[in-house]
C-alpha positions as CSV (number, residue, x, y, z in Angstrom):
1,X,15.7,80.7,4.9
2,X,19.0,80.2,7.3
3,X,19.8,83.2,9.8
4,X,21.4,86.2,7.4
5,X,24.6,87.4,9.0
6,X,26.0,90.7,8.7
7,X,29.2,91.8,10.3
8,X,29.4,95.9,10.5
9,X,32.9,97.4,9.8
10,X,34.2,101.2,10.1
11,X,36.3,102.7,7.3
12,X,39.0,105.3,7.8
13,X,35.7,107.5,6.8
14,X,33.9,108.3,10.2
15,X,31.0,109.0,8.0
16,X,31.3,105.5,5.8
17,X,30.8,102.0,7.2
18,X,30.9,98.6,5.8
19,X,27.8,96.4,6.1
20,X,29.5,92.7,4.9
21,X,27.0,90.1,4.3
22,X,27.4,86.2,4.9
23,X,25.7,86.1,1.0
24,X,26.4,87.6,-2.7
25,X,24.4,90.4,-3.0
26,X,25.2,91.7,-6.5
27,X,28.2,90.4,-8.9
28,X,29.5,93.8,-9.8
29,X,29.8,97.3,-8.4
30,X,26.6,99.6,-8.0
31,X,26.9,103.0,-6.5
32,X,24.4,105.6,-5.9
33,X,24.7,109.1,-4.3
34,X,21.0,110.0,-4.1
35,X,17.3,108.4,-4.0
36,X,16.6,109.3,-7.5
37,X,19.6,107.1,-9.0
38,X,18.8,104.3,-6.6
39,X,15.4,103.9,-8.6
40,X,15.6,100.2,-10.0
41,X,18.0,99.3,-7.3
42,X,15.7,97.3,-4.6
43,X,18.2,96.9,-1.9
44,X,19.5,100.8,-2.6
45,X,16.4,102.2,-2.5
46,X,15.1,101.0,1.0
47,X,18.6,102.4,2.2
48,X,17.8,106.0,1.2
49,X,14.5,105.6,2.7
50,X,16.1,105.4,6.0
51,X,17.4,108.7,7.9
52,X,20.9,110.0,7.5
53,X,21.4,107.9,4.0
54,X,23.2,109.6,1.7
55,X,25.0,107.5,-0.4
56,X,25.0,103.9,-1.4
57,X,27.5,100.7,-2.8
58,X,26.8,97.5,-3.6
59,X,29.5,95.3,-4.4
60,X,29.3,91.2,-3.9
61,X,28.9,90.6,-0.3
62,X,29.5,94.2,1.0
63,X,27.2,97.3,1.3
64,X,28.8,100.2,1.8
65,X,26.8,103.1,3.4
66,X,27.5,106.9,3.8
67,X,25.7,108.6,6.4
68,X,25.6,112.5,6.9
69,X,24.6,114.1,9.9
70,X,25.8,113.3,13.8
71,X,23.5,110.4,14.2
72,X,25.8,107.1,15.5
73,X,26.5,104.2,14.0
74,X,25.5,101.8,16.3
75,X,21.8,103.6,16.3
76,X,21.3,103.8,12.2
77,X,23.3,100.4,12.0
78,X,20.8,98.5,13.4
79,X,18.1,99.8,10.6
80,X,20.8,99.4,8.0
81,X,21.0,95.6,9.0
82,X,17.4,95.2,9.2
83,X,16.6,96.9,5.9
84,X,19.3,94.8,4.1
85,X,17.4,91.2,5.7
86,X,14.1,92.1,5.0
87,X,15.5,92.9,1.1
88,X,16.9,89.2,1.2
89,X,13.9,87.9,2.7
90,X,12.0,89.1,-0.2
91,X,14.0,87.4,-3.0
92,X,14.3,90.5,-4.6
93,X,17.5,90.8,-7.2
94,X,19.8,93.6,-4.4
95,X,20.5,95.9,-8.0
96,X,18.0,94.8,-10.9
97,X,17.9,95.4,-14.3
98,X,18.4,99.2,-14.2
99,X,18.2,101.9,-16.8
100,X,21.4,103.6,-17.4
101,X,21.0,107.0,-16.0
102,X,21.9,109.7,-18.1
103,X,20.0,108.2,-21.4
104,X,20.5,104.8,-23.1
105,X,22.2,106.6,-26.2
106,X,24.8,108.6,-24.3
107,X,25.8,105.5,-21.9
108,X,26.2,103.6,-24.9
109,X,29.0,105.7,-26.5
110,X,30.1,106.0,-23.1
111,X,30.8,102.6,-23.2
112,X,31.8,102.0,-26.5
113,X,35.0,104.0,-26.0
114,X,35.6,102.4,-22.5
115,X,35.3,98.7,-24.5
116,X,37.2,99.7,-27.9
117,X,39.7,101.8,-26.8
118,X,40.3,102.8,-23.2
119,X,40.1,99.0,-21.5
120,X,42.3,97.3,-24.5
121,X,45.4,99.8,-23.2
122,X,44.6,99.3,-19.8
123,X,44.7,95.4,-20.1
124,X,48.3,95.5,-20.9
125,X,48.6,95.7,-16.7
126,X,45.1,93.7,-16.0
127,X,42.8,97.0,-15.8
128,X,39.5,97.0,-16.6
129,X,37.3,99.6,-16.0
130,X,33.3,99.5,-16.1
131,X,30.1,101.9,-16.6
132,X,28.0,102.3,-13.9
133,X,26.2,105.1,-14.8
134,X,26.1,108.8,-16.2
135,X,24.5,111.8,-14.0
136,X,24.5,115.1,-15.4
137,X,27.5,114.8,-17.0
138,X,29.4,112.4,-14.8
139,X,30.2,109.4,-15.4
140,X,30.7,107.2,-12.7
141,X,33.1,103.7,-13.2
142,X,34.3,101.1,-11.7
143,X,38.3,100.2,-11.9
144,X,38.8,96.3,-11.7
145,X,42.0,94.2,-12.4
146,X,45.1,95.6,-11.7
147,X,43.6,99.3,-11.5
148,X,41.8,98.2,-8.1
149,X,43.5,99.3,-5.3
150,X,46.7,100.3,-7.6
151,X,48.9,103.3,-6.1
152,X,48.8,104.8,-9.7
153,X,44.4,104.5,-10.0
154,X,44.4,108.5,-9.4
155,X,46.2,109.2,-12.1
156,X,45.2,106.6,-14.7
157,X,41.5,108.4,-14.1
158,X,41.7,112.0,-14.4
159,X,45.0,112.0,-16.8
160,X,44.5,109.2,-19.0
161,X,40.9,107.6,-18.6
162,X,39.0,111.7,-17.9
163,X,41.5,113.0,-20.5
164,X,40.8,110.7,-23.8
165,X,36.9,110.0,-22.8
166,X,36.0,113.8,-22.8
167,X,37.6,114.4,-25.9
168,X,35.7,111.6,-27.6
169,X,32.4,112.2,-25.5
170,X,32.1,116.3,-25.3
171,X,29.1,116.0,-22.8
172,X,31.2,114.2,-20.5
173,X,32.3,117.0,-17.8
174,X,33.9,114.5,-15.2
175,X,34.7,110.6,-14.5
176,X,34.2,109.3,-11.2
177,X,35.7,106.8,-9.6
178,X,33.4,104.4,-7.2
179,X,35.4,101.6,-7.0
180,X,35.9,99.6,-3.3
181,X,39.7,100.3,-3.6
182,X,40.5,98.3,-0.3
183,X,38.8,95.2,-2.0
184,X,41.5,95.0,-5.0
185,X,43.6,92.4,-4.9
186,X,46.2,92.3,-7.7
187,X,46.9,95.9,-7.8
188,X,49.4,96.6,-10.5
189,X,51.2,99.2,-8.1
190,X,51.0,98.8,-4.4
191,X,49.2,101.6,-2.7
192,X,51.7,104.2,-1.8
193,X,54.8,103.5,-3.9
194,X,53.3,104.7,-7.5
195,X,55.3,105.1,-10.3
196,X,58.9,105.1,-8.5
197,X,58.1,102.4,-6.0
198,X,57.7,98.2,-6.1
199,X,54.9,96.9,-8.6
200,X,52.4,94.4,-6.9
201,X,51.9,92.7,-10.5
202,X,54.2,91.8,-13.4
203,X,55.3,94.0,-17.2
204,X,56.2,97.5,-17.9
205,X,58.1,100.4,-16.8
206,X,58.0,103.9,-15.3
207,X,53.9,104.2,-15.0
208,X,50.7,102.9,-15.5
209,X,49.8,101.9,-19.4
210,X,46.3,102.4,-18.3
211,X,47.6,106.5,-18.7
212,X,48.5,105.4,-22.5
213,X,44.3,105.6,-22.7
214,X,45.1,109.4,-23.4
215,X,47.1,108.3,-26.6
């Protein structure tokens, strides 16, 4: 197997760095904040078995890994970058086929009202957002299209997306976003500007249709 590079960079996070591979890893967005959800998930899963570890994202060529404690980067770096080329090495899938956390019957409504009626209004500006998984009562998605990296993303999620899904899905408490904002790049607004500034991508008016979810 050629020589695996990965190229280490820090986020505006102190306690988040960015592990980018010179290889896909995994075609979508994984994210896991504890050992127990990382189950299925080879890559993820020797990550939490290292020190400091406490959360987890896996997203094409990128790892993304959250660290508590006051250990340095450069010290647990060098483990993280081991760890991810000996899961390479192995020919292991980085994610798997997982079960959906939370119980295959409540992920599936989940996602039936994300796919009939959420992401339909939100693809009037490109949005699309995904299920990852559910954890006691959380659901935790990924925003892609025009909702990655948009200005408005905040508020399409807790007044439009949070609003309509925990009215159709009661046991539903919160939605959380895990999406790599930083990564999107056709963001309907530009970071910053919102509702009254300059739109990055074409259509509409005063705000984000992805907030007509909460029709």
């Amino acid at each position: 197997m050629a020589e695996i590079r990965i190229r280490g960079e820090p986020t505006a996070d102190q306690q988040v760095c960015r592990f980018v591979v010179d290889r896909s890893l995994h075609g979508g967005n994984a994210s896991f904040t504890s050992a127990t959800a990382a189950q299925g998930a080879p890559l993820a899963e020797v990550l939490f078995a290292l020190p400091d570890v406490s959360a987890v994202t896996i997203a094409r060529d990128t790892v993304s890994v959250t660290k508590q404690g006051d250990a340095a980067w450069p010290e647990i770096g060098k483990l993280i970058g081991d760890a991810i080329r000996a899961q390479i090495a192995s020919g292991e899938p980085a994610v798997g086929e997982m079960t959906p956390a939370g119980g295959e019957e409540l992920f599936e409504r989940v996602q039936a009202v994300l796919v009939n009626e959420i992401n339909p209004s939100i693809a009037n500006h490109g949005g699309v957002v995904t299920l990852q998984r559910i954890e006691e009562g959380k659901a935790y998605v990924q925003m892609g299209g025009g909702c990655q990296g948009c200005g408005m993303a905040d508020v399409t999620l807790k007044h439009g997306i949070e609003s309509y899904l925990r009215q159709k899905v009661p046991e539903i408490s919160e939605v959380v976003d895990v999406t790599e904002h930083v990564q999107g790049e056709n963001p309907y607004f530009e970071p910053g500007k919102g509702a009254g500034g300059g739109k990055a991508g074409g259509g509409g008016g005063g705000g984000c249709s992805a907030c007509g979810a909460s029709k």
